[in-house]
Every structure is written in C-alpha cells, then in structure tokens.
C-alpha positions in Angstrom: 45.3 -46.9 -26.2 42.7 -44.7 -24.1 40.7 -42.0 -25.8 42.2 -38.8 -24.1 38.8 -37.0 -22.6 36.7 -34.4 -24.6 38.0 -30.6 -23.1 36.2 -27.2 -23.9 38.2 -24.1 -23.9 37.2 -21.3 -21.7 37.4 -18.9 -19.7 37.2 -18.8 -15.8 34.1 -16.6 -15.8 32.8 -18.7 -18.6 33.1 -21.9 -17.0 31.4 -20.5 -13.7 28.5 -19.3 -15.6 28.3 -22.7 -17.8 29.0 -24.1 -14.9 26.3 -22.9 -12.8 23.0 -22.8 -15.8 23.9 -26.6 -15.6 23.0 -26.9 -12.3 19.1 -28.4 -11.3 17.0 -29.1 -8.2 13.8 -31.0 -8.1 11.4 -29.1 -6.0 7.8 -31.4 -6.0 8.5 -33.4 -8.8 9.3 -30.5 -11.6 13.1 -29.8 -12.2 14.4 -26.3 -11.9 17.9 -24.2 -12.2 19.2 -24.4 -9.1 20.5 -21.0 -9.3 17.4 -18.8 -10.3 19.8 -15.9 -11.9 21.8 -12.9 -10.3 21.8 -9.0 -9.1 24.7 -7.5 -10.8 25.8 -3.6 -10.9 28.7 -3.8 -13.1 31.8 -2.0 -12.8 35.6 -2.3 -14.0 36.0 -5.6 -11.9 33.0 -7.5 -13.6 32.0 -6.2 -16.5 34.4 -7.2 -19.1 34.9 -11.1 -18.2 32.0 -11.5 -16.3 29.7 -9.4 -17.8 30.7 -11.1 -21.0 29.7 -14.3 -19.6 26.8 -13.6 -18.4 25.6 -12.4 -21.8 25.8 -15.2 -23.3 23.5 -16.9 -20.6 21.5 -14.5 -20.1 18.5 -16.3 -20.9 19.2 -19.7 -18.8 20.4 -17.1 -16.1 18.5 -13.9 -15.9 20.3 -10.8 -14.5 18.2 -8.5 -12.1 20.2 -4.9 -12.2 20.2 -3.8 -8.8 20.8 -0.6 -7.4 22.9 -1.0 -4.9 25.3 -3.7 -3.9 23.9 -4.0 -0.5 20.3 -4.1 -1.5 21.1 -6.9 -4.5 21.8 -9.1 -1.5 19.0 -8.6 0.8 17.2 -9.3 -2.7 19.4 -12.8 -2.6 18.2 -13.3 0.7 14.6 -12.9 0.3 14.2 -15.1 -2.6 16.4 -17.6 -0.7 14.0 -17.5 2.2 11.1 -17.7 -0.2 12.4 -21.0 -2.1 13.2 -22.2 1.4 16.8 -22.5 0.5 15.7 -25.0 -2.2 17.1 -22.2 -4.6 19.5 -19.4 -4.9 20.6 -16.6 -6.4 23.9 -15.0 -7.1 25.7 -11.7 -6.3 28.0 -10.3 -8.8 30.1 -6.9 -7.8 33.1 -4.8 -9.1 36.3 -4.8 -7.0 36.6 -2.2 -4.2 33.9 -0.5 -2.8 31.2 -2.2 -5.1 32.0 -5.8 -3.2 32.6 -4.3 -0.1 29.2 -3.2 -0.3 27.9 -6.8 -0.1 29.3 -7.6 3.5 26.1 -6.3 5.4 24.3 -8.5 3.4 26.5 -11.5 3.6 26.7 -11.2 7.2 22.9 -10.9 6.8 22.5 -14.4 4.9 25.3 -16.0 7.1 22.9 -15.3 10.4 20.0 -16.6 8.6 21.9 -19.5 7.6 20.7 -18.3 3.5 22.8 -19.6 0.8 24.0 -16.8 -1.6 26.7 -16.9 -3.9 28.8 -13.7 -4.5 31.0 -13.6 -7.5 33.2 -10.5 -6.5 36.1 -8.5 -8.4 39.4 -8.9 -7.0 42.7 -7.1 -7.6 45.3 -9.0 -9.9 46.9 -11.6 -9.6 50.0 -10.4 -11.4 50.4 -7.3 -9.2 52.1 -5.8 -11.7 49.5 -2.8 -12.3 49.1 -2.6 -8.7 48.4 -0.6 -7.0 45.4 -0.4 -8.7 42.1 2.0 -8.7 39.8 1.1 -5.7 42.8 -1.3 -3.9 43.3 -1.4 -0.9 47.0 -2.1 0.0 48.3 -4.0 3.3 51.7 -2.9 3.5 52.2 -5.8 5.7 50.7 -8.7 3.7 50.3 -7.9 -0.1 48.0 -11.0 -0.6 45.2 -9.8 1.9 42.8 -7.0 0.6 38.8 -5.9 1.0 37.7 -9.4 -0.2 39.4 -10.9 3.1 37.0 -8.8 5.4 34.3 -11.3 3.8 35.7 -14.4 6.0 34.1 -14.1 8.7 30.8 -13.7 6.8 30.7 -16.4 4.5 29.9 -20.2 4.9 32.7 -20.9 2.3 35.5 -18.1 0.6 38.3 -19.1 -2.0 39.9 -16.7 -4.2 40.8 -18.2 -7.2 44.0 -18.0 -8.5 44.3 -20.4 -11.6 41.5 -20.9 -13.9 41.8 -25.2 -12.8 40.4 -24.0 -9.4 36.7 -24.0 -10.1 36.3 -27.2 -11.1 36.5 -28.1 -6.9 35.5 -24.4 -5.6 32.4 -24.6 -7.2 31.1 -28.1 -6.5 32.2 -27.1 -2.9 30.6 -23.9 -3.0 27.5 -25.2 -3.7 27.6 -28.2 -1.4 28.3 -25.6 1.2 25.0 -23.5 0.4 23.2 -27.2 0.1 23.7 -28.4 2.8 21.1 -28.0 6.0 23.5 -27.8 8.6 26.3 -25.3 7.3 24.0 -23.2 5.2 25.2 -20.2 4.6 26.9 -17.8 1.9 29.7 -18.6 -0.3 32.2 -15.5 -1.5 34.4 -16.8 -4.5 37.4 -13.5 -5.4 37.9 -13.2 -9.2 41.1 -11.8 -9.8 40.7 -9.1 -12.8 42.9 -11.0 -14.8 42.0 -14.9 -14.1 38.7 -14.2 -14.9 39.6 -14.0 -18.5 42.3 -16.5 -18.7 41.3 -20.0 -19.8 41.8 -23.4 -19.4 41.0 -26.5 -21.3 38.3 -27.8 -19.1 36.5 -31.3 -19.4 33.5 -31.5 -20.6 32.3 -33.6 -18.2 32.2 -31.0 -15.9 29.8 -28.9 -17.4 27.1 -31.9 -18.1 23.7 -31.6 -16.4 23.9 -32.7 -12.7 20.4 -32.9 -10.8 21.2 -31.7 -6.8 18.8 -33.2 -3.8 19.1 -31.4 -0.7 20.5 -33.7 2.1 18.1 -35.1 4.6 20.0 -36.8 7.5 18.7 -39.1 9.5 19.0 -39.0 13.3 20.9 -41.2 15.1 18.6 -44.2 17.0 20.3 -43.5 20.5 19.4 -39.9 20.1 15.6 -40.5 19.4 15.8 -42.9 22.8 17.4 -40.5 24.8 14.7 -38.1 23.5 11.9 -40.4 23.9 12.6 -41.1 27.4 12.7 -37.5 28.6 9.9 -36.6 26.6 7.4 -39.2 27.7 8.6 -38.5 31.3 7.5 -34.6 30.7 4.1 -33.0 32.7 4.6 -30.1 31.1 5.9 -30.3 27.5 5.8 -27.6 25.1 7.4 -27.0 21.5 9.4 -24.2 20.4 9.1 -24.4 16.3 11.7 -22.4 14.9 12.5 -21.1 10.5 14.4 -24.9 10.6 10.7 -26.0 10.3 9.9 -24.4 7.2 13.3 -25.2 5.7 12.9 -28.5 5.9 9.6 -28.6 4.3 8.2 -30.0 8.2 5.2 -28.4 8.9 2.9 -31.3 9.0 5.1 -33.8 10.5 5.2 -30.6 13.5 1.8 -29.8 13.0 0.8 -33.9 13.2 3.7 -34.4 16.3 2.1 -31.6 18.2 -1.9 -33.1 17.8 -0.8 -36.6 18.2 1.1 -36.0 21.7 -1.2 -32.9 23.0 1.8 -30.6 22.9 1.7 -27.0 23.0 3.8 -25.3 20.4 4.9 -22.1 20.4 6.9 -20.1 17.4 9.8 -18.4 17.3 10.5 -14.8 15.1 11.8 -17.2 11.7 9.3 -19.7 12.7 6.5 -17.4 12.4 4.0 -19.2 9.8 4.6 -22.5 11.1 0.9 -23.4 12.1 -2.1 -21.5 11.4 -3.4 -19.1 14.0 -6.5 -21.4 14.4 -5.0 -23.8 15.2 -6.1 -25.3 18.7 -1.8 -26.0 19.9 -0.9 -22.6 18.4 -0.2 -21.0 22.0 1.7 -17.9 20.3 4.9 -16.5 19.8 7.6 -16.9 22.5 10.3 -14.3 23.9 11.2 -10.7 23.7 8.8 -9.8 21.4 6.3 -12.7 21.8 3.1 -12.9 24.0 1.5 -13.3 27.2 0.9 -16.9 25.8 3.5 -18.2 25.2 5.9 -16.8 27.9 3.4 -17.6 30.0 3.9 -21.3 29.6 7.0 -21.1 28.4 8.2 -20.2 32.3 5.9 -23.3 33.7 7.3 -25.9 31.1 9.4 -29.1 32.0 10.5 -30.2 28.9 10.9 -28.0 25.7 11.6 -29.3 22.3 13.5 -27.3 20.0 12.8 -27.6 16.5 15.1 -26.1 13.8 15.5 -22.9 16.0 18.9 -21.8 17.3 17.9 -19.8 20.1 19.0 -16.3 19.9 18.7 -14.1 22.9 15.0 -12.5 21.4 13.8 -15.8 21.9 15.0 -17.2 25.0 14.3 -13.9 26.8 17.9 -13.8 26.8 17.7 -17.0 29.0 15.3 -16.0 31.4 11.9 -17.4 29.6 12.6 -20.4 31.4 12.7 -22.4 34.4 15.6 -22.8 36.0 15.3 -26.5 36.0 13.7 -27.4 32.5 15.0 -29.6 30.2 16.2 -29.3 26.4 15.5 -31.3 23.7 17.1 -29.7 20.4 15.9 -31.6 17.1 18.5 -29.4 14.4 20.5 -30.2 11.3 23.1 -28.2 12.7 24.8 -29.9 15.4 26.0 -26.5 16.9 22.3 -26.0 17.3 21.4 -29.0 18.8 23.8 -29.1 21.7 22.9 -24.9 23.0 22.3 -24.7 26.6 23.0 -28.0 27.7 20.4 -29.6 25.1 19.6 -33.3 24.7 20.8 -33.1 20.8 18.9 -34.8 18.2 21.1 -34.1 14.8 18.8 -34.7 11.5 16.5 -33.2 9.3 13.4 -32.3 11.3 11.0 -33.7 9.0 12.7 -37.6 9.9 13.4 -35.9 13.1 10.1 -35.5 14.2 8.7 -38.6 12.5 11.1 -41.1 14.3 10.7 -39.4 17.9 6.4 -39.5 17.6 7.3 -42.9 16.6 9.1 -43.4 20.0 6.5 -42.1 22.1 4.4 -43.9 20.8 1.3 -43.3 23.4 2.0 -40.2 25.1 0.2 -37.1 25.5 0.4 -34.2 27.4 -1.9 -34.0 30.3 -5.2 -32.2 29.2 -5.1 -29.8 32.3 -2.0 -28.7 30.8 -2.9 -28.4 27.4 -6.1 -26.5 28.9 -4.3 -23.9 30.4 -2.2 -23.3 27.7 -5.0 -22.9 25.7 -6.6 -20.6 28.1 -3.6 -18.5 28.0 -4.0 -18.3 24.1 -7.6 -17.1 24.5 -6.5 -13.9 26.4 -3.6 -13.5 23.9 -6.2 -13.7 21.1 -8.2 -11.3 23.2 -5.6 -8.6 23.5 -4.4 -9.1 19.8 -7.8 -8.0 18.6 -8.1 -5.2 20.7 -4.2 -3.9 19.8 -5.6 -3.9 16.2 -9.1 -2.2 16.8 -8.9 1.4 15.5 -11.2 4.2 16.5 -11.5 8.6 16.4 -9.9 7.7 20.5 -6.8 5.6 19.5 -3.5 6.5 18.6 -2.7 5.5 14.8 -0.4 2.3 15.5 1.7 0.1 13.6 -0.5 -2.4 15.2 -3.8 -1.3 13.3 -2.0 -1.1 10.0 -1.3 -4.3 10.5 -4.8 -5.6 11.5 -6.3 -3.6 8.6 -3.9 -5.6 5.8 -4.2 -9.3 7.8 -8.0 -8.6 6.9 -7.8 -7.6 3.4 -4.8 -9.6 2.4 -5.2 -13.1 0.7 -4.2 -16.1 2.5 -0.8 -17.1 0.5 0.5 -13.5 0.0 3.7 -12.6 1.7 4.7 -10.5 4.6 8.2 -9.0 4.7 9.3 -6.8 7.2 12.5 -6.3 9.2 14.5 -4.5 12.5 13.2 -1.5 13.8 9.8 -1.5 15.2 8.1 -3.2 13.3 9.6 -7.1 13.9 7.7 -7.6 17.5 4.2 -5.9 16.1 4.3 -8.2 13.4 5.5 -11.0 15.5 2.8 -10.3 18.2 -0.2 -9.5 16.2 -0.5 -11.0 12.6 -2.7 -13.8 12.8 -1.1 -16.8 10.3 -3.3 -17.6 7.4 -1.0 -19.7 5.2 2.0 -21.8 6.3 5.1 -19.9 5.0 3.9 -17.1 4.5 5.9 -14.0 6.8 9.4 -13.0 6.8 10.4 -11.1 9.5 14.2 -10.4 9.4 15.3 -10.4 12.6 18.3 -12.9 12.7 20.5 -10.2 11.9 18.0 -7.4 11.9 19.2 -5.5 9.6 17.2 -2.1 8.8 17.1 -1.8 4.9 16.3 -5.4 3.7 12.6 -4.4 3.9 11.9 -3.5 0.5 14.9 -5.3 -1.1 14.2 -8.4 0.5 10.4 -8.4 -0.7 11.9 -7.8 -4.3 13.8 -11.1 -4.0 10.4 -13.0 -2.4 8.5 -11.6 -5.3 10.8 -12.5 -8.1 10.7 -16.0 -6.1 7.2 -15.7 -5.8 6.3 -14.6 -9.3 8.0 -18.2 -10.3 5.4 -20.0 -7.6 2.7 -18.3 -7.1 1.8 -15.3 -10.2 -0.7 -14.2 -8.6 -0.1 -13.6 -4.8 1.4 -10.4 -3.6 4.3 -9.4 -1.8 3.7 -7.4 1.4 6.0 -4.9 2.8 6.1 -3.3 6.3 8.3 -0.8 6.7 9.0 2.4 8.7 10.7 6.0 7.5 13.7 4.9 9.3 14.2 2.0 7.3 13.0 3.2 4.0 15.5 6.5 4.6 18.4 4.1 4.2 17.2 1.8 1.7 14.7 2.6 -0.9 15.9 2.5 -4.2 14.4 -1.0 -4.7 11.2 0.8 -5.0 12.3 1.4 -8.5 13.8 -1.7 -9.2 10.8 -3.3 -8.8 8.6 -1.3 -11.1 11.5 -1.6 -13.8 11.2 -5.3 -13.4 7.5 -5.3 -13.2 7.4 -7.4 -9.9 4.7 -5.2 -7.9 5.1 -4.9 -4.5 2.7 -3.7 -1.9 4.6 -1.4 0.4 3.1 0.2 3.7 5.4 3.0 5.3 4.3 4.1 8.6 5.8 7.2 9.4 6.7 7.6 13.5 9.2 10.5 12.7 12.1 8.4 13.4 13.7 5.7 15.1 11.3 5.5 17.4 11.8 1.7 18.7 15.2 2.8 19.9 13.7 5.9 21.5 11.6 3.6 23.3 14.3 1.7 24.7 16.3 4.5 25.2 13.4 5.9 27.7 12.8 2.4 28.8 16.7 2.2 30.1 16.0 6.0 31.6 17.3 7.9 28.8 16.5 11.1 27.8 14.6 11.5 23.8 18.5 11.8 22.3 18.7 11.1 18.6 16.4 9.0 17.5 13.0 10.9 16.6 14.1 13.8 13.9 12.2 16.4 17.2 15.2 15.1 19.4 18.7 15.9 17.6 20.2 18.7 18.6 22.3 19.3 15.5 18.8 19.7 13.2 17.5 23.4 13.9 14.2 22.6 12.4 13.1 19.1 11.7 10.5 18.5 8.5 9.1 15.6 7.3 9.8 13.8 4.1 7.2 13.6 1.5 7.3 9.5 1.2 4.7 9.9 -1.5 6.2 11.9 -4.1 9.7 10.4 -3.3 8.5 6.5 -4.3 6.0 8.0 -7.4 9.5 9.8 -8.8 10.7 5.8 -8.5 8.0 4.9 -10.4 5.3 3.2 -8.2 1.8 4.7 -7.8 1.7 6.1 -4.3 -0.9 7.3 -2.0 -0.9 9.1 1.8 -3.6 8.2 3.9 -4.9 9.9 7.6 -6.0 6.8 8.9 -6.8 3.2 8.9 -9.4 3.4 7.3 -8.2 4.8 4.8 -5.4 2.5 4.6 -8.2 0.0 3.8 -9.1 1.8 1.0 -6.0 2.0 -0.2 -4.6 -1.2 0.4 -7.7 -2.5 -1.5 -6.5 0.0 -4.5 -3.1 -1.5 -4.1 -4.4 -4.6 -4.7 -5.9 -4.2 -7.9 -3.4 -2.1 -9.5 -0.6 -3.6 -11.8 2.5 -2.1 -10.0 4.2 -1.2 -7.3 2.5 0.7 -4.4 3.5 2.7 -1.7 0.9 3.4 0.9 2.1 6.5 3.7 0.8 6.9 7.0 1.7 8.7 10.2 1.7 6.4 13.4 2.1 7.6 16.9 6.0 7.5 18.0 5.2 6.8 21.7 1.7 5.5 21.8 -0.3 2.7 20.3 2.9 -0.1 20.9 2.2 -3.2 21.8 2.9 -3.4 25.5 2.1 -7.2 26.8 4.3 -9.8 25.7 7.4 -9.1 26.2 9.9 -11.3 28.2 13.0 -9.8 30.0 16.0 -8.8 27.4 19.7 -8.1 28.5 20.8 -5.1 27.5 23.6 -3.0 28.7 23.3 0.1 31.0 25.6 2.0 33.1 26.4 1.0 36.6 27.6 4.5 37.2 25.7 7.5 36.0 24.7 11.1 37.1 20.7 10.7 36.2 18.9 9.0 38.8 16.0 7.9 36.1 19.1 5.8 34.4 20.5 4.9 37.7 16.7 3.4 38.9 16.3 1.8 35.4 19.2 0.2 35.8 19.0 -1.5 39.5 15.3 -2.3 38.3 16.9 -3.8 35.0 19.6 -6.0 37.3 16.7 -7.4 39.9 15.2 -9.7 37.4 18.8 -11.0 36.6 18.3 -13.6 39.0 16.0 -15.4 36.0 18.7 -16.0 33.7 19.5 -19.5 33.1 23.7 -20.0 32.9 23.5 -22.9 30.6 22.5 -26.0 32.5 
C-alpha cells in the first residue's frame, strides 16, 4: 500500500508567495532568492489575499511601496538590468486602472528582454457581482477584460482560474523570465476570488529548488560557417551589444577582440562593455554614436553581432553599412541571430565567442586596419573632450554636466538615464570606467524610467556593492512625468544622486522637429500656443518637499561642487541646472535615421528637409 503524498492547505496567493521565497540562484558561488522582493500599491484587488500573503513573508520577500504602478515597474526593470537578469523582482497591482498602469512598463521590460513578474487583480471568476467597480465589460466576450491588453507585452500571461493552476504557471513563468532567449515579462491575472480559495497542494512543490540560468551551446556547423567567413574578412569589426553583459561575456569579447585584432564597437545596451582605454574600443555605433565608429562601421566587410538585436538607432536604420557586408549574429535568441540576412550563431555568447576564437584559430585583422580604426578613435576622443570642456564662452550643455560627473564619479557607480535627450550625450560622451556600469534606456525609450529605474539599480546595488552610488541623468521633461520616486527613495533610504538639467522642455524633439523643417511647435514651454505665459518650475523645492536634499547650481562648476556634496551626503540628492535648449548638443556622430515626413506640404523649409532627408535613402540596406 503507497503512502498517499504529504499536502499543505493553502491558498492561491499563499502558495505563489511560498512558492516564490523558495526559489534560489547561485550568482558567483553564494546562493540568493531568486526573486529579490516586490513593488506593491495595494488596492481592493490585492490587498486582502495578496496582501495577506505577502505579510507573512515579508521578511524572505521584502515589499518596496511604490508610488505609482508605472514607476514600480521601471524600478523592476532597473534592478533586473542591474542583477543582469540573474534576479528579479515582482509587480503586484489592484484590478482596473492600478494594473493597467503597469503596461508601459511591461512593454518596457518586454523590449529590453527584462524578466519581471506582475501579479495583477482580476475581476471574478464567478461573475456573479459583476459588473464590478473598476471592470471593464466587453459586451462581446465576457471572459476578455484590461488584463488581456497585457498579451502583447508579456513573454508569458495565464490567468488563473483554479487554485491547481500554479503549480505549472509558475514553474513556466519563471522558466520564461530564465531563460536567455525568450526573456521577458510574465503577467499572471488573479481573479478576486481564486486568490483566496485553496487547494490541498503537495508539499513537494514548495521545497527549496536552486535555478541555473541556461547556457546553450552553439551548434559545431554554425561556428564553421562562422569561422570561414570570418577568417576570410579584411575588414572585420564587432558590434557588442547588452547580450554581452547578460551573459556575463565581457572577457571572453574583450579576449576575442585582442586575440584576433578586431575593432569593436558598442551599441546603446552595450554601452560598458570595454573600458574607454581600451586600445579596440573604436566607440559607439549608429544614430547616436560617433564619428568612430560609423566611420568604420561603413568600410567594414564582415561585422559580428554579439548579443545585440539591431534596432534602427543602431543600424542607422540600415544605412551604417555597406551595401555588400556580411553578418555574423552570435545571440541566444534565434530571432536575433538570423536579422538582415545574418550568418546565425544560436548560444550563449560567452561559449559563443569561446568556440568561434577557437576556430580561427590564427587570424587577425590586418594592422592597417586596426590602425585606422584606431586613428578614427583618436579624433573621436578628441572631439569628446572638447564637447565636455566648459568655459564663461560655452553654452551650459548636457554634455559638460556629463563630463563634470564622469570626473568626480567612482569607477563602479552607476549611470542611469533614459529617452529624451539625454540617451545619445550619454551614449557619445561618457568615457567607460567599469564594465557594467551605465544604463541607458533606450530599447523602448521610455521618458519616466529615469529616476524609477535608478531606484531599482540601487536597491540591486545596495545588495552588491553598499557603497557605490546610483547616478541619474535626467531632464525637466522626464522628471515632469515621473518624479515621485524621488521620495520613495529617501523613504527607503536608497540614496540616489540625481542631476536634472533644465532645457525648458522637450527640447530633443524640438530639435528634430527643426531638423525635419518644422517650426518651434510644442515642445519647449516658449513654443505652445495654448500657455499665455510660460514659467519655470522650481525643481529644487519640488524634490526637497519629497524629501531629498536639493541644490540649484549656475554652472558646471558649480555642479562640481555640488556633485561632490552629493556624494558625501547620506540621501537622496537632486542637483538643478539650466542647459541651453538649442546649443551646446553634440553634433558629430550621428548616422542617418528614417523618420517620417511629408511628401506634400505648404512650407518649403519642410518640403527641402524632406527631399534632402530622401537623397541619402539610397544607403539603406533591404535586408541582404
């Protein structure tokens, strides 16, 4: 007669968060949660299951109370990005408008390829309250409501129904946010009324499981067709992309590159991948790159692709590149690896690049190559020193605000910044001091993670390294939507350093607006016709009332001052200054981008901007 197996009792949102606290990850030999905790704002959907589950565990999972909905998941995403997807955090929001608020951020983590779990309120299962407060009812299809929209933005969605259910969402959930090549978020619906209904579960389910995250080795034919291209190339260069970092990679690149001669250049998530000193560093590549790197970037034969998926900002929307060059894409994710008519090399990039050096064994890169790549870096270097230079004569830039902290900063503090301006001067001009060390969002670009995301990467931060700081650039447009992080991060006493540079608008898309032609038309405050009298905000006594010490300084050298301040003090700091809305930008660098404009218009500067914008067309690669 067989021993019927042990069972436990519990709720669903009990067994989740049992569930979860049981979960570990080694991370350089010391054993970790896998999940590092939560942001939760409570409401009727979450707080009396949920919430009640969570209490219990609130030790083993610690619950950061965010703010907003949106915010808590740019928080997710930071620290995500921080642990290099080796950990995670979760999302936990009412039903209604307090989950809906999360989609921005899930689409956020989905085009970052993040993992982020978002444990959501859902309307019941019964129906028979319905329709209830904050539901949104499909006449058509009662079963579909808000927590649908997040389908397209999530890696992995299940609603769950029947308290049996989580015993294969969540392993699948979490395999889904594991795993290299589908990385991404995962949304699970929690019914009002299933969360507290219970289920005799094993107890086997709940026992301590250690998770290792997969490292797939690339197929043998792969690596030969690789090989032979490679060692055939005159030209070669390397594009390292964020894949790098996630896969832990940065000396097998860094030791590929030396042993083969190969100029590497970085893409906007692979920014940090190999010190600015060093001698194959020839910049970053694309849209907002540099003379560098486009420069070769146009002259190579071969490129190899690590761990990047090419987004338009990078490939100069396809017209970085000759015509004729050939792709080699090392990725986990095979829809990666095959863009543009790529040689594909599926794996983990670490094995990836081991195994192809291996195979060319004895090439290198001719040294009249590597030279002039080199040389190209040198003016690059040049023009990145003078951008930063201030003086009484210069406009105040984002540029020298930049210069002034990448002097006074330490080595292993973090940089987060994101959209707006400030992506392509931080991309352009911040020299690299420590592998892994700047986060510019720009896979989604979404204004508003700034100060959110670098409250995730310091909570991620503050469990690796106490005593570094977390950076944050970001400009009035940006901290107008999104602020109130400010204040969560005195409250949790995780100081951030946070630099707003005030250009009086959205100035970046002012640019391009005049760029394309345009008229000054609702960006800048000075240019919107429905504001009678434009006046600035007072950034200083807005973040103090949140809490942080705050300062406004004139110029950069002041911002030194301050910065230095910043560093020594024991919270959060806010540091203002005014920058020039059409001045001081960083003009060199940029390749060719494809942006819409209007083949038929009544303002000739629009209608020249446009023919001029169509004449270097004839660049763009069509995908062989």
């Amino acid at each position: 007669m067989t021993t019927p197996p042990s069972t436990i009792r519990l709720t669903t949102a009990q067994a989740i968060i049992r569930w979860l606290s049981n979960q570990y990850i080694l991370i350089d030999g010391q054993e970790m949660r896998l999940c590092g905790g939560g942001f939760g704002i409570f409401g009727h959907g979450n707080v009396t299951c949920l919430g009640e589950a969570l209490y219990d565990a609130r030790d083993a999972l610690p619950l950061y109370r965010g703010q907003n909905e949106q915010s808590m998941g740019f928080a997710a995403a930071g620290y995500a990005k921080q642990w290099l997807r080796q950990r995670f955090m979760f999302c936990t929001a009412s039903a209604g408008p307090g989950t809906s608020n999360l989609a921005t951020a899930a689409a956020l983590a989905h085009a970052n390829r993040l993992p982020m779990l978002m444990l959501c309120g859902d309307t019941f299962l019964t129906r028979l309250p319905d329709p209830v407060l904050q539901q949104m009812e499909n006449f058509e299809d009662p079963t579909v409501g808000v927590n649908d929209a997040f389908k397209p933005v999530s890696r992995y969605w299940d609603r769950i129904t029947h308290p049996a259910q989580v015993i294969q969402s969540l392993p699948a959930a979490l395999a889904t946010m594991l795993d290299p090549g589908d990385c991404g978020p995962a949304f699970l619906g929690l019914p009002q009324d299933v969360q507290g209904w219970t289920y005799d579960y094993p107890t086997a389910f709940f026992e301590k499981r250690i998770h290792r995250i997969r490292r797939v080795t690339p197929d043998e034919d792969e690596i030969a067709e690789a090989a032979a291209l490679l060692r055939g190339a005159k030209r070669p260069m390397i594009i390292a992309g964020g894949g790098v970092q996630y896969s832990r990679a940065v000396e097998e690149l860094t030791a590929f590159a030396t042993t083969h001669q190969i100029p590497v250049v970085e893409t906007i998530a692979g920014r940090a991948n190999l010190l600015d000193t060093d001698p194959l560093n020839i910049g970053p590549i694309g849209v907002t790159g540099s003379d560098s790197a486009n420069t070769i970037a146009e002259r190579a034969d071969v490129i190899v692709a690590v761990g990047t998926r090419l987004q338009d900002f990078t490939t100069g929307s396809w017209t970085a590149f000759a015509q004729d060059a050939r792709f080699i894409s090392l990725n986990a994710a095979r829809h990666d690896a095959g863009k543009h008519q790529s040689l594909p090399v599926v794996g983990d990039a670490k094995r990836a690049l081991t195994a192809l050096s291996a195979a060319c064994t004895g090439y290198k890169a001719p040294d009249t190559w590597v030279q002039s790549a080199q040389t190209e870096r040198e003016k690059w270097s040049a023009y990145v020193a003078e951008n930063v230079a201030h003086g009484d004569n210069k406009p105040k830039s984002y540029a020298q605000a930049i210069g002034v902290v990448n002097a006074l900063c330490h080595p292993r503090d973090r940089v987060v910044t994101a959209a707006g301006g400030l992506p392509a001067e931080v991309t352009a001009n911040w020299r690299t001091l420590s592998p892994g060390t700047v986060d510019v969002e720009f896979g989604f670009s979404c204004m508003g993670y700034e100060i959110a995301g670098g409250w995730g990467a310091k909570i991620a931060q503050s469990q690796r390294e106490a005593d570094r700081d977390t950076i944050v650039f970001v400009g009035d447009g940006s901290y107008m939507m999104l602020n109130s992080d400010i204040y969560s991060s005195v409250l949790s006493q995780k100081k951030l350093i946070i630099l707003v540079l005030d250009n009086g608008g959205f100035a970046v898309i002012n640019k391009l607006q005049n760029n394309t032609g345009n008229e000054s038309f609702n960006n800048l405050l000075s240019d919107c016709p429905t504001i009678p009298e434009a006046f600035a905000v007072d950034f200083e006594a807005h973040s103090a009332a949140m809490g942080a010490r705050a300062e406004t300084v004139e110029t950069p050298a002041e911002l030194a001052e301050a910065f230095k301040r910043a560093q020594e003090a024991d919270r959060t700091s806010v540091i203002v200054m005014k920058v020039d809305a059409y001045e001081g930008w960083t003009t060199q660098g940029h390749a060719w981008w494809e942006v819409g404009t209007p083949h038929v218009t009544t303002s000739p500067g629009v209608e020249t901007a446009h023919h001029e914008w169509e004449a270097t067309r004839s660049k763009q690669r069509r995908g062989v």
